[in-house]
C-alpha positions in Angstrom: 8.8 -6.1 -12.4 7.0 -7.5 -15.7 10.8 -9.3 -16.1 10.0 -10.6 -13.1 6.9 -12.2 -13.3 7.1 -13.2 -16.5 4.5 -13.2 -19.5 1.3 -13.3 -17.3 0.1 -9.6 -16.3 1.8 -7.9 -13.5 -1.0 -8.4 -10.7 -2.6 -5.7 -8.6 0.1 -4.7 -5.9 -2.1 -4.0 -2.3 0.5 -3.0 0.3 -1.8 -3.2 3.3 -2.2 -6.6 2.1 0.4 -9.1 2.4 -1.4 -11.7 0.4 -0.7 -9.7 -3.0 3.0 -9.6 -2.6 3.1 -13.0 -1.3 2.1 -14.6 -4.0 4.7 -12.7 -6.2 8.8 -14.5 -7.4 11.3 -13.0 -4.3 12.8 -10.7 -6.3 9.3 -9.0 -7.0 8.0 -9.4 -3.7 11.1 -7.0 -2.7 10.5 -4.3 -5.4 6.8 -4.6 -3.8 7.9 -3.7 -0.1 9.8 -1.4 -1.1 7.8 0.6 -3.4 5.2 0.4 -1.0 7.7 1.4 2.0 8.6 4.2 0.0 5.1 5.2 -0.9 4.0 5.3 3.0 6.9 7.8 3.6 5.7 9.9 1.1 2.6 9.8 2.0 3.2 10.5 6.0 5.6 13.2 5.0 3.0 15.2 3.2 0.3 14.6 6.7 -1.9 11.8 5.3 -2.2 8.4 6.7 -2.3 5.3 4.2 -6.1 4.9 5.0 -6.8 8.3 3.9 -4.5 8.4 0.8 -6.5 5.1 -0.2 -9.7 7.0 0.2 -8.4 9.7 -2.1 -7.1 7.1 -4.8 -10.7 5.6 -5.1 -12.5 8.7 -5.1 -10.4 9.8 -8.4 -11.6 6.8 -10.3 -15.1 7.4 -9.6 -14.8 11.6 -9.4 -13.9 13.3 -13.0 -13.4 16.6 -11.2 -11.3 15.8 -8.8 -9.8 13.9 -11.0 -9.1 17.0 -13.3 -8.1 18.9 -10.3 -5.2 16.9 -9.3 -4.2 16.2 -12.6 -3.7 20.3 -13.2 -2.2 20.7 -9.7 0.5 17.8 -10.9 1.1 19.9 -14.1 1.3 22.9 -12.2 4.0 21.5 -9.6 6.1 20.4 -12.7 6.1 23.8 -13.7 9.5 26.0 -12.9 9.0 27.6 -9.4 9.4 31.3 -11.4 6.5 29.5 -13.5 4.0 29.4 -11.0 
């Protein structure tokens, strides 16, 4: 993506809003859809909608606990199944 857009920073990438991949080079604007495709089947498969996957995503920036708690359960899931 940076290749893509060049020097300038890579901007922030909304997927419920069309006007931040719009504004990003072809190429870029189809990385965009499909991460963000691919990060709304993730999220439905595991019984969240986008709206409440959003919710969760602002709460860690503003929630050191929860913050902590997800960042053990993501260490935890790395670990070998016979590790857990």
């Amino acid at each position: 993506m940076k290749k893509l857009i060049g020097n300038g920073e890579i901007p922030q990438i909304v997927c419920n809003d069309s006007n931040s991949i719009n504004g990003l080079p072809k190429k870029a604007q189809d990385i965009a859809v499909n991460y963000c495709n691919h990060a709304q089947k993730i999220v439905e498969d595991n019984g969240l909608k986008f709206e409440q996957f959003n919710k969760i995503t602002i709460e860690l920036q503003n929630n050191t606990i929860l913050k902590k708690q997800v960042y053990n359960t993501l260490l935890r899931l790395q670990q070998p199944p016979e590790s857990r």
